[in-house]
C-alpha positions as CSV (number, residue, x, y, z in Angstrom):
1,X,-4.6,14.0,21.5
2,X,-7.6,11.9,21.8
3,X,-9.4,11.3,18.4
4,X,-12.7,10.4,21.1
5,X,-14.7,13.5,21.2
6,X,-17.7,13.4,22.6
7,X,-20.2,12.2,20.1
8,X,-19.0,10.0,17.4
9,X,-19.5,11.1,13.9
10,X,-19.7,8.8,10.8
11,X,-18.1,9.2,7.6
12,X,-17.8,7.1,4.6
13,X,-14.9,6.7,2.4
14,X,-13.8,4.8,-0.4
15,X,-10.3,3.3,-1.2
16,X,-9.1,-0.1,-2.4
17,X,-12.2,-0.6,-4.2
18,X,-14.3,-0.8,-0.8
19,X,-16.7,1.0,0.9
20,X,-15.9,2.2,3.7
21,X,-17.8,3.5,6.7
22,X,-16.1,4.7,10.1
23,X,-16.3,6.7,13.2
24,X,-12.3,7.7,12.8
25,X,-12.1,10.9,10.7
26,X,-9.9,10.1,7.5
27,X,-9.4,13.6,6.0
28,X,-6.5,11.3,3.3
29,X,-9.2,9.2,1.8
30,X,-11.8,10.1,-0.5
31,X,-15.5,10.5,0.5
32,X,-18.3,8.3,-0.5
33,X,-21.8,9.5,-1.2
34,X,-22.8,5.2,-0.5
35,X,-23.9,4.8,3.0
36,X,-26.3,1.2,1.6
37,X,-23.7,-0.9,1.1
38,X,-20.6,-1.0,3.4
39,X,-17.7,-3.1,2.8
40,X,-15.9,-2.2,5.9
41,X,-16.9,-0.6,9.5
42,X,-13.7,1.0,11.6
43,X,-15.4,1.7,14.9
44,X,-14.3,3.4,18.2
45,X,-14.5,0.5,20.3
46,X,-13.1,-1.5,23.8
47,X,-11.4,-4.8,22.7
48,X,-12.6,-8.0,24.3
49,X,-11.5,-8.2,28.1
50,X,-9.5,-11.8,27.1
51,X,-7.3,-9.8,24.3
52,X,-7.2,-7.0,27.1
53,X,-5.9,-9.6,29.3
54,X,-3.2,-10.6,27.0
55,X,-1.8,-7.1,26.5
56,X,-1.0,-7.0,30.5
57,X,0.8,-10.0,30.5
58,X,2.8,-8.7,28.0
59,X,1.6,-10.3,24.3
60,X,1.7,-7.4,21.5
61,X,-0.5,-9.6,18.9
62,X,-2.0,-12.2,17.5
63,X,-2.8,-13.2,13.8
64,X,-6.1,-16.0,13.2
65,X,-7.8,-16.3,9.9
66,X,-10.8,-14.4,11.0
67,X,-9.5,-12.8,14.4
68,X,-6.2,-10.4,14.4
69,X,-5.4,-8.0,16.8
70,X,-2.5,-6.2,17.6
71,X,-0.9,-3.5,20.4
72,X,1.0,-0.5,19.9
73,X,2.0,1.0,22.6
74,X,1.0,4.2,24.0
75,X,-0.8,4.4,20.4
76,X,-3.4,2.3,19.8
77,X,-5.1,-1.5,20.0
78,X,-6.7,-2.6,17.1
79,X,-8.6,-5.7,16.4
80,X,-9.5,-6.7,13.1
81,X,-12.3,-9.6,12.3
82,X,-13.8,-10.9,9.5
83,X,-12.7,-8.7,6.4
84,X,-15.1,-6.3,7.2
85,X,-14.2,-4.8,11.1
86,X,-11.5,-2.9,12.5
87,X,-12.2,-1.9,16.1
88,X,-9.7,0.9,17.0
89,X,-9.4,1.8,20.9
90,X,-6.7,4.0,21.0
91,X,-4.5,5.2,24.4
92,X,-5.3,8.3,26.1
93,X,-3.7,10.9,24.6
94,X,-2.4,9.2,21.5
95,X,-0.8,11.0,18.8
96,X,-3.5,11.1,15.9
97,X,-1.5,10.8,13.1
98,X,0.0,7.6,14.5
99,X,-3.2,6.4,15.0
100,X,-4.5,6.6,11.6
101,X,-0.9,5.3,10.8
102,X,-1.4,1.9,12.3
103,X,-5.0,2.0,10.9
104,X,-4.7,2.6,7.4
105,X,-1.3,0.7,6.9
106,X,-1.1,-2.3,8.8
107,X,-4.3,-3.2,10.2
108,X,-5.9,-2.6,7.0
109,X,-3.2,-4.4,5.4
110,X,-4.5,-7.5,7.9
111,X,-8.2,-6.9,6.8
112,X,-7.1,-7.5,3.0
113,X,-5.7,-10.6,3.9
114,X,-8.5,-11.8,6.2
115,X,-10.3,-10.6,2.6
116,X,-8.4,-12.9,0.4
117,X,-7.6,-9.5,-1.4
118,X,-3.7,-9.4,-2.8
119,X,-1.9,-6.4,-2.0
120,X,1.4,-5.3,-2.7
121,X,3.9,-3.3,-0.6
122,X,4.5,-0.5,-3.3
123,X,3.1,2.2,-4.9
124,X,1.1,2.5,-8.3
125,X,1.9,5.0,-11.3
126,X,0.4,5.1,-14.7
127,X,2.1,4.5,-17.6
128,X,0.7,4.8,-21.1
129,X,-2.9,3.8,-19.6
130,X,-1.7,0.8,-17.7
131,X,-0.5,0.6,-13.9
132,X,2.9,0.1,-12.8
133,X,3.2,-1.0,-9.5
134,X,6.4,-0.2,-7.7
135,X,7.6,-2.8,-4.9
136,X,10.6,-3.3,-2.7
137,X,11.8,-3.5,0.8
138,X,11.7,-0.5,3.5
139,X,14.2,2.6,2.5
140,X,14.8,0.9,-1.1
141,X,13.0,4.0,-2.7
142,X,9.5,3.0,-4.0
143,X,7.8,6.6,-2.9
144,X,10.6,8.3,-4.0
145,X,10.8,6.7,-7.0
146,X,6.9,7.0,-7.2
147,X,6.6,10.8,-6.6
148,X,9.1,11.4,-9.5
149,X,7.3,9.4,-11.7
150,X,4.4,11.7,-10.7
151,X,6.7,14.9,-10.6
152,X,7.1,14.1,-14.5
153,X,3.6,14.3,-15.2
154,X,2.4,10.3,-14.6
155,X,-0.9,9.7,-13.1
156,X,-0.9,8.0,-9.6
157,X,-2.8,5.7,-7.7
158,X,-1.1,4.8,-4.5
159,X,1.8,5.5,-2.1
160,X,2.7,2.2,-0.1
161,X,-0.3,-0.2,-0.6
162,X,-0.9,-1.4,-4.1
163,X,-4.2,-3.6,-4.4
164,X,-5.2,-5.8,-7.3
165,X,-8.4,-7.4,-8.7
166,X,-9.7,-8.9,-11.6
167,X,-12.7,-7.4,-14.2
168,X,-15.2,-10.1,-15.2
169,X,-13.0,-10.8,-18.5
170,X,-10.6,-11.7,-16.1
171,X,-8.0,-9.0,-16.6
172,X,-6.3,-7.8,-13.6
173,X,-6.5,-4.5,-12.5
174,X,-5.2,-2.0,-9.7
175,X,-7.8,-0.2,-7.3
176,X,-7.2,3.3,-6.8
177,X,-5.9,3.5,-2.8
178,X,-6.0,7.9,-1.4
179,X,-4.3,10.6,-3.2
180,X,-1.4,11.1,-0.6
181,X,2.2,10.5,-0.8
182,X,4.4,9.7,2.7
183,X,8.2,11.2,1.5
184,X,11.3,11.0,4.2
185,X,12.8,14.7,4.5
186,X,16.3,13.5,2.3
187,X,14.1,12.4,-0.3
188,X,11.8,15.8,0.0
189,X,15.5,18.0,-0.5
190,X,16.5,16.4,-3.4
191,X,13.4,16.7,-5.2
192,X,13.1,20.8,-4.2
193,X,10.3,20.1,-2.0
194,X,9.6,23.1,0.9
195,X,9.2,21.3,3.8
196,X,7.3,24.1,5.6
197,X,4.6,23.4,3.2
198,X,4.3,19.5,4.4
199,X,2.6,18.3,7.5
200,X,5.2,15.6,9.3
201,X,3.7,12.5,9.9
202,X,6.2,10.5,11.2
203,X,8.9,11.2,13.8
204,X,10.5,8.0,14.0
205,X,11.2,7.8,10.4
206,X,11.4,12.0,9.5
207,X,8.4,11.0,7.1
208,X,6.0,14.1,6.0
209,X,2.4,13.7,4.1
210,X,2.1,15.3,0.5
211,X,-1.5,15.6,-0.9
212,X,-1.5,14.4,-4.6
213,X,-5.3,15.1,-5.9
214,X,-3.4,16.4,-8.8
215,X,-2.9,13.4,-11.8
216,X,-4.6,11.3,-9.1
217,X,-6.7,8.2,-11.0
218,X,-10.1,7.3,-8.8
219,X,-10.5,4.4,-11.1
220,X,-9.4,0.8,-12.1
221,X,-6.9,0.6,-14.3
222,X,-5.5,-2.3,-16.3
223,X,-2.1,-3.9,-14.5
224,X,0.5,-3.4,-16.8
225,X,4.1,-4.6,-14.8
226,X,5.4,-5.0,-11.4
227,X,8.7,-4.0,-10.9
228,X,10.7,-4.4,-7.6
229,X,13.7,-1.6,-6.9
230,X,16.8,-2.9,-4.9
231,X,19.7,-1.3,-4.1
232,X,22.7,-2.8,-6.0
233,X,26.3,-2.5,-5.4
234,X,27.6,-1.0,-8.7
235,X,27.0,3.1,-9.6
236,X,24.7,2.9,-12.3
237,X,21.1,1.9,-12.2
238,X,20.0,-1.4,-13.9
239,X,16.9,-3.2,-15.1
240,X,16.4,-6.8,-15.7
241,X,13.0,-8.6,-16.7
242,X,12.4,-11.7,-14.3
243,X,11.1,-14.9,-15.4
244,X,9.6,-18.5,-14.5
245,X,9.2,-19.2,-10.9
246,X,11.2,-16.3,-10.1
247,X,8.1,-14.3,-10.6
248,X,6.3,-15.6,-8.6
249,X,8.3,-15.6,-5.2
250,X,9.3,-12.0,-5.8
251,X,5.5,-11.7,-5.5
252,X,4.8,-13.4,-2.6
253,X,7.7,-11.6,-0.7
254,X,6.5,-8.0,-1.8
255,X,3.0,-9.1,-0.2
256,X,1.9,-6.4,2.2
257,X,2.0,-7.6,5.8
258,X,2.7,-10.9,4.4
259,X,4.2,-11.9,7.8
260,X,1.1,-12.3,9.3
261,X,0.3,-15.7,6.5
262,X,3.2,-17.0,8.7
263,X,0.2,-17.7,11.5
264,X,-2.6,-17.7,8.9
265,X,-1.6,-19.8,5.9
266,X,-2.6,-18.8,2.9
267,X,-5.9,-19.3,1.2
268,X,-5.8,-21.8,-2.1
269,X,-7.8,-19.4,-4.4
270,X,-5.8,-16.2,-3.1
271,X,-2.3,-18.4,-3.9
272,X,-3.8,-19.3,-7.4
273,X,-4.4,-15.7,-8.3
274,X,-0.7,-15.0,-7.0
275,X,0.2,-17.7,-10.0
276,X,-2.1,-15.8,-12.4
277,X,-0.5,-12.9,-12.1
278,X,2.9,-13.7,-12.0
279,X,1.9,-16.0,-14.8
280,X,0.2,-13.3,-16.6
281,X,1.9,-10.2,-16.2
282,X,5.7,-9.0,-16.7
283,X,7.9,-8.3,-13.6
284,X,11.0,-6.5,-13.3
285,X,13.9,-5.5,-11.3
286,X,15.7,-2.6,-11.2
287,X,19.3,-2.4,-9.0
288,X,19.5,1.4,-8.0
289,X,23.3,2.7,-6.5
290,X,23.8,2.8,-3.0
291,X,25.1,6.3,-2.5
292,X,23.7,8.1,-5.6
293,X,20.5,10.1,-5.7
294,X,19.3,8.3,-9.4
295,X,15.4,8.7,-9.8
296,X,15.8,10.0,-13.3
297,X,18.1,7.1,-14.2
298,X,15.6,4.8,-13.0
299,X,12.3,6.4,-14.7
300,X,14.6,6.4,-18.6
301,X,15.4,2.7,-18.1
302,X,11.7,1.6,-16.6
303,X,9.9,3.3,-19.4
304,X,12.6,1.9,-22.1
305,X,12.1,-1.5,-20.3
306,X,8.4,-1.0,-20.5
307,X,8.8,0.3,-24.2
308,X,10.5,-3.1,-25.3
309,X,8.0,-5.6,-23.6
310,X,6.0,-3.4,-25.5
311,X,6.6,-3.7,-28.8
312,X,7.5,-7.2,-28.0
313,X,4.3,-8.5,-26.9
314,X,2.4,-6.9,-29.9
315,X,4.6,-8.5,-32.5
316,X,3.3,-11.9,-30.5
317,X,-0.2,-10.9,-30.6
318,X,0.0,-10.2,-34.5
Protein backbone atom coordinates (compact mmCIF):
# COMPACT_ATOMS: atom_id res chain seq x y z
CA UNK A 1 0.00 0.00 0.00
CA UNK A 2 1.14 3.40 -0.68
CA UNK A 3 0.32 5.89 2.28
CA UNK A 4 0.98 8.76 -0.91
CA UNK A 5 -2.40 9.58 -2.16
CA UNK A 6 -2.76 12.23 -4.20
CA UNK A 7 -2.95 15.38 -2.24
CA UNK A 8 -1.36 15.44 1.12
CA UNK A 9 -3.50 16.10 4.09
CA UNK A 10 -2.23 17.61 7.43
CA UNK A 11 -3.05 16.53 10.78
CA UNK A 12 -1.82 17.49 14.12
CA UNK A 13 -1.26 15.28 17.02
CA UNK A 14 0.06 15.32 20.35
CA UNK A 15 2.20 12.71 22.19
CA UNK A 16 5.27 12.88 24.38
CA UNK A 17 4.43 16.27 25.36
CA UNK A 18 5.00 17.72 21.71
CA UNK A 19 3.08 19.05 19.15
CA UNK A 20 3.03 17.41 16.46
CA UNK A 21 2.04 18.21 12.89
CA UNK A 22 2.36 15.68 9.78
CA UNK A 23 1.28 14.72 6.41
CA UNK A 24 1.38 10.68 7.55
CA UNK A 25 -2.15 9.88 8.94
CA UNK A 26 -1.65 8.66 12.69
CA UNK A 27 -5.10 7.26 13.51
CA UNK A 28 -2.98 5.81 17.30
CA UNK A 29 -2.18 9.23 18.41
CA UNK A 30 -4.35 11.74 19.78
CA UNK A 31 -5.40 14.89 17.87
CA UNK A 32 -4.41 18.37 18.58
CA UNK A 33 -6.71 21.40 18.08
CA UNK A 34 -2.78 23.58 18.13
CA UNK A 35 -1.79 24.17 14.61
CA UNK A 36 0.49 27.79 15.99
CA UNK A 37 3.04 26.12 17.60
CA UNK A 38 4.60 22.85 16.23
CA UNK A 39 7.14 20.98 17.88
CA UNK A 40 7.63 18.43 15.19
CA UNK A 41 6.82 18.25 11.28
CA UNK A 42 6.82 14.43 9.75
CA UNK A 43 6.56 15.20 6.02
CA UNK A 44 6.21 13.05 2.80
CA UNK A 45 9.41 13.81 1.39
CA UNK A 46 12.61 12.55 -1.14
CA UNK A 47 15.82 12.21 0.97
CA UNK A 48 18.85 14.11 -0.17
CA UNK A 49 20.38 12.44 -3.48
CA UNK A 50 23.93 11.99 -1.30
CA UNK A 51 21.96 9.71 1.47
CA UNK A 52 20.14 8.21 -1.75
CA UNK A 53 23.49 7.50 -2.92
CA UNK A 54 24.57 5.76 0.06
CA UNK A 55 21.62 3.36 0.22
CA UNK A 56 22.82 1.88 -3.40
CA UNK A 57 25.99 1.24 -2.32
CA UNK A 58 24.71 -0.69 0.22
CA UNK A 59 24.82 1.63 3.81
CA UNK A 60 21.42 1.12 5.88
CA UNK A 61 22.19 4.28 8.28
CA UNK A 62 23.77 6.79 9.72
CA UNK A 63 23.53 8.54 13.23
CA UNK A 64 25.00 12.54 13.53
CA UNK A 65 23.91 14.79 16.36
CA UNK A 66 21.72 16.82 14.17
CA UNK A 67 21.43 14.52 10.96
CA UNK A 68 20.19 10.63 11.24
CA UNK A 69 18.85 8.67 8.71
CA UNK A 70 18.16 5.30 8.33
CA UNK A 71 16.82 2.41 5.49
CA UNK A 72 14.41 -0.19 5.81
CA UNK A 73 14.08 -2.06 3.21
CA UNK A 74 11.16 -2.42 0.99
CA UNK A 75 9.56 -0.19 3.94
CA UNK A 76 10.63 2.96 4.26
CA UNK A 77 13.71 5.80 4.45
CA UNK A 78 13.59 8.08 7.01
CA UNK A 79 15.67 10.99 7.82
CA UNK A 80 15.51 12.72 10.90
CA UNK A 81 17.14 16.42 11.54
CA UNK A 82 17.23 18.76 14.13
CA UNK A 83 14.67 17.49 16.87
CA UNK A 84 11.95 18.84 15.03
CA UNK A 85 11.89 16.78 11.29
CA UNK A 86 11.26 13.50 10.23
CA UNK A 87 11.07 13.18 6.45
CA UNK A 88 9.47 9.75 5.66
CA UNK A 89 9.79 8.57 1.79
CA UNK A 90 8.45 5.29 1.97
CA UNK A 91 8.86 2.24 -0.97
CA UNK A 92 6.28 1.73 -3.43
CA UNK A 93 3.93 -0.40 -2.14
CA UNK A 94 5.02 -0.50 1.48
CA UNK A 95 3.04 -2.12 4.03
CA UNK A 96 1.43 0.83 6.09
CA UNK A 97 1.53 -0.35 9.30
CA UNK A 98 5.26 -1.00 9.05
CA UNK A 99 5.62 2.25 7.99
CA UNK A 100 4.19 4.01 10.87
CA UNK A 101 6.11 1.23 12.82
CA UNK A 102 9.59 2.53 11.92
CA UNK A 103 8.06 6.10 12.31
CA UNK A 104 6.71 6.22 15.61
CA UNK A 105 9.25 3.77 17.31
CA UNK A 106 12.59 4.25 16.14
CA UNK A 107 12.89 7.27 14.28
CA UNK A 108 10.98 9.12 16.73
CA UNK A 109 12.94 7.49 19.31
CA UNK A 110 16.14 9.27 17.25
CA UNK A 111 14.30 12.69 17.29
CA UNK A 112 14.18 12.50 21.20
CA UNK A 113 17.61 12.06 21.33
CA UNK A 114 18.62 14.65 18.70
CA UNK A 115 16.05 16.55 21.47
CA UNK A 116 18.05 15.93 24.47
CA UNK A 117 14.64 14.36 25.74
CA UNK A 118 15.25 10.93 28.01
CA UNK A 119 13.17 8.21 27.00
CA UNK A 120 12.94 4.86 28.33
CA UNK A 121 12.29 1.60 26.56
CA UNK A 122 9.11 0.57 28.64
CA UNK A 123 5.88 1.24 29.26
CA UNK A 124 4.08 3.57 31.99
CA UNK A 125 1.26 2.54 34.45
CA UNK A 126 -0.23 4.53 37.27
CA UNK A 127 0.02 3.61 40.59
CA UNK A 128 -1.61 5.44 43.48
CA UNK A 129 -1.25 8.87 41.38
CA UNK A 130 2.41 8.38 40.50
CA UNK A 131 3.88 6.66 37.22
CA UNK A 132 5.60 3.47 37.14
CA UNK A 133 7.62 2.99 34.27
CA UNK A 134 8.23 -0.50 33.20
CA UNK A 135 11.69 -1.34 31.45
CA UNK A 136 13.53 -4.35 30.16
CA UNK A 137 15.05 -5.97 27.20
CA UNK A 138 12.90 -7.30 23.99
CA UNK A 139 10.51 -10.52 24.96
CA UNK A 140 11.26 -9.82 28.83
CA UNK A 141 7.49 -8.93 29.31
CA UNK A 142 7.06 -5.07 29.87
CA UNK A 143 3.62 -4.91 27.68
CA UNK A 144 2.51 -7.91 29.01
CA UNK A 145 3.18 -7.02 32.30
CA UNK A 146 1.76 -3.46 31.46
CA UNK A 147 -1.59 -4.51 29.97
CA UNK A 148 -2.30 -6.50 33.28
CA UNK A 149 -1.51 -3.80 35.27
CA UNK A 150 -4.13 -2.00 33.18
CA UNK A 151 -6.46 -5.22 32.98
CA UNK A 152 -6.66 -4.61 36.92
CA UNK A 153 -7.99 -1.36 36.70
CA UNK A 154 -4.46 0.96 36.64
CA UNK A 155 -4.35 3.95 34.52
CA UNK A 156 -1.92 3.92 31.54
CA UNK A 157 0.21 6.04 29.77
CA UNK A 158 2.36 4.24 27.34
CA UNK A 159 3.17 0.93 25.59
CA UNK A 160 7.01 0.75 24.68
CA UNK A 161 8.27 4.46 24.83
CA UNK A 162 8.31 5.99 28.28
CA UNK A 163 9.38 9.85 28.20
CA UNK A 164 10.37 11.96 31.09
CA UNK A 165 10.52 15.66 31.97
CA UNK A 166 10.77 17.92 34.66
CA UNK A 167 7.85 20.69 36.08
CA UNK A 168 9.39 24.08 36.98
CA UNK A 169 9.79 22.84 40.84
CA UNK A 170 11.90 20.47 39.31
CA UNK A 171 10.00 17.21 39.91
CA UNK A 172 10.15 14.73 37.25
CA UNK A 173 7.39 13.68 35.43
CA UNK A 174 6.17 11.17 32.62
CA UNK A 175 4.38 12.61 29.33
CA UNK A 176 1.47 10.82 28.26
CA UNK A 177 2.77 8.83 24.75
CA UNK A 178 -1.01 7.29 22.57
CA UNK A 179 -3.45 5.13 24.15
CA UNK A 180 -2.45 1.83 22.27
CA UNK A 181 -0.99 -1.28 23.46
CA UNK A 182 1.30 -3.76 20.83
CA UNK A 183 0.66 -7.48 22.66
CA UNK A 184 2.39 -10.84 20.86
CA UNK A 185 -0.50 -13.49 20.24
CA UNK A 186 0.90 -15.96 23.42
CA UNK A 187 0.63 -13.06 25.59
CA UNK A 188 -3.01 -12.12 24.03
CA UNK A 189 -4.19 -16.14 24.93
CA UNK A 190 -3.22 -16.02 28.32
CA UNK A 191 -4.89 -12.99 29.18
CA UNK A 192 -8.49 -14.17 27.33
CA UNK A 193 -7.97 -11.77 24.68
CA UNK A 194 -10.10 -12.59 21.10
CA UNK A 195 -7.76 -12.17 18.65
CA UNK A 196 -10.39 -11.56 15.88
CA UNK A 197 -11.18 -8.48 17.64
CA UNK A 198 -7.34 -7.07 17.21
CA UNK A 199 -5.78 -5.65 14.13
CA UNK A 200 -2.12 -7.49 13.57
CA UNK A 201 0.47 -5.19 13.26
CA UNK A 202 3.37 -7.15 13.06
CA UNK A 203 4.16 -10.30 11.22
CA UNK A 204 7.61 -10.79 12.07
CA UNK A 205 7.04 -10.77 15.71
CA UNK A 206 2.91 -12.15 15.69
CA UNK A 207 2.39 -8.61 17.45
CA UNK A 208 -1.39 -7.17 17.25
CA UNK A 209 -2.58 -3.43 18.24
CA UNK A 210 -5.08 -3.02 21.20
CA UNK A 211 -6.70 0.53 21.64
CA UNK A 212 -6.57 1.52 25.34
CA UNK A 213 -8.62 5.01 25.51
CA UNK A 214 -10.13 3.38 28.49
CA UNK A 215 -8.01 4.41 32.01
CA UNK A 216 -5.76 6.15 29.48
CA UNK A 217 -4.05 9.45 31.37
CA UNK A 218 -3.53 12.52 28.67
CA UNK A 219 -1.56 14.28 31.35
CA UNK A 220 1.80 14.61 33.24
CA UNK A 221 2.07 12.66 36.01
CA UNK A 222 4.62 12.71 38.83
CA UNK A 223 7.51 9.74 38.33
CA UNK A 224 7.06 7.54 41.09
CA UNK A 225 9.70 4.21 40.27
CA UNK A 226 11.38 2.53 37.45
CA UNK A 227 11.50 -0.92 37.58
CA UNK A 228 13.25 -3.17 35.02
CA UNK A 229 11.70 -6.97 34.57
CA UNK A 230 14.27 -9.80 33.71
CA UNK A 231 13.79 -13.21 33.31
CA UNK A 232 15.47 -15.16 36.18
CA UNK A 233 16.32 -18.72 36.48
CA UNK A 234 14.39 -19.81 39.54
CA UNK A 235 10.26 -20.43 39.51
CA UNK A 236 9.02 -17.76 41.54
CA UNK A 237 9.02 -14.16 40.74
CA UNK A 238 11.37 -11.76 42.74
CA UNK A 239 11.83 -8.09 43.51
CA UNK A 240 14.84 -6.31 44.66
CA UNK A 241 15.32 -2.41 45.07
CA UNK A 242 18.64 -1.31 43.32
CA UNK A 243 20.98 1.17 44.68
CA UNK A 244 24.12 3.57 44.19
CA UNK A 245 25.61 3.58 40.87
CA UNK A 246 23.76 0.62 39.96
CA UNK A 247 20.93 2.92 39.31
CA UNK A 248 22.19 4.68 37.18
CA UNK A 249 23.56 2.22 34.48
CA UNK A 250 20.38 0.20 34.55
CA UNK A 251 19.20 3.68 33.25
CA UNK A 252 21.31 4.33 30.65
CA UNK A 253 20.98 0.72 29.29
CA UNK A 254 16.98 0.84 29.30
CA UNK A 255 17.51 4.15 27.08
CA UNK A 256 15.38 3.99 24.05
CA UNK A 257 17.45 3.58 20.91
CA UNK A 258 20.37 4.24 23.05
CA UNK A 259 22.63 2.57 20.41
CA UNK A 260 22.55 5.37 18.31
CA UNK A 261 24.69 7.66 21.42
CA UNK A 262 27.25 5.05 20.29
CA UNK A 263 27.86 7.56 17.10
CA UNK A 264 26.38 10.64 18.85
CA UNK A 265 27.78 10.91 22.40
CA UNK A 266 25.82 12.05 24.73
CA UNK A 267 24.89 15.52 25.70
CA UNK A 268 26.35 16.84 29.36
CA UNK A 269 22.93 18.30 30.45
CA UNK A 270 20.86 15.15 29.10
CA UNK A 271 23.62 12.79 31.13
CA UNK A 272 23.15 15.10 34.36
CA UNK A 273 19.44 14.59 34.29
CA UNK A 274 20.11 10.72 33.83
CA UNK A 275 22.09 11.28 37.44
CA UNK A 276 19.01 13.19 38.77
CA UNK A 277 16.86 10.75 38.28
CA UNK A 278 18.57 7.85 39.18
CA UNK A 279 19.70 9.99 42.06
CA UNK A 280 16.23 11.05 42.84
CA UNK A 281 13.92 8.41 42.25
CA UNK A 282 13.71 4.57 43.42
CA UNK A 283 14.43 1.70 40.88
CA UNK A 284 13.75 -1.82 40.98
CA UNK A 285 14.17 -5.16 39.61
CA UNK A 286 11.97 -7.76 39.37
CA UNK A 287 13.36 -11.61 38.06
CA UNK A 288 10.16 -13.22 36.43
CA UNK A 289 10.45 -17.43 35.71
CA UNK A 290 11.41 -18.49 32.44
CA UNK A 291 8.71 -20.90 31.59
CA UNK A 292 5.74 -19.70 33.88
CA UNK A 293 3.08 -17.33 32.75
CA UNK A 294 3.42 -15.05 36.28
CA UNK A 295 1.82 -11.49 35.66
CA UNK A 296 -0.23 -11.65 38.80
CA UNK A 297 2.91 -12.62 40.75
CA UNK A 298 4.60 -9.80 39.46
CA UNK A 299 1.82 -7.02 39.95
CA UNK A 300 1.43 -8.46 44.22
CA UNK A 301 5.16 -8.07 44.73
CA UNK A 302 5.53 -4.57 42.65
CA UNK A 303 2.71 -2.92 44.46
CA UNK A 304 4.10 -4.50 47.98
CA UNK A 305 7.53 -3.23 46.86
CA UNK A 306 6.04 0.12 46.00
CA UNK A 307 3.96 -0.07 49.40
CA UNK A 308 7.20 -0.39 51.55
CA UNK A 309 9.36 2.50 49.76
CA UNK A 310 6.27 3.99 50.64
CA UNK A 311 5.83 4.10 53.95
CA UNK A 312 9.50 4.18 54.16
CA UNK A 313 10.09 7.47 52.57
CA UNK A 314 7.28 9.17 54.66
CA UNK A 315 8.68 8.18 58.01
CA UNK A 316 11.98 10.05 56.43
CA UNK A 317 10.07 13.04 55.41
CA UNK A 318 8.48 13.26 59.04
Amino acid sequence: MNLKDGNINVYNYKAYGLNIQSEIMLPELLLSDNNQYIDVNILYGVLPQEISKEIDNGKHFEFGKEKMWFCINNIAKYYISNGNTIIVEPFENANQHNVKAFLLGSAFGMLLIQRNTIAIHGGTIVIDGQALVITGNQGAGKSTLTSAFRDKGYSFMSDDVSVLGKRKDLTHIIYPGYPQQKLCRDAMEKMNYHLKDFKRIDEGRDKYAIPVHKNFIKHTVSLGAICEITIGEKEYVEIEEITGTEKLKLLLKNIYRVEVTQYTGINIDYMKNCIYIAKEIPFFKIKRPKDKFSVEDQITVIEKALIEKNNVIEMVQR
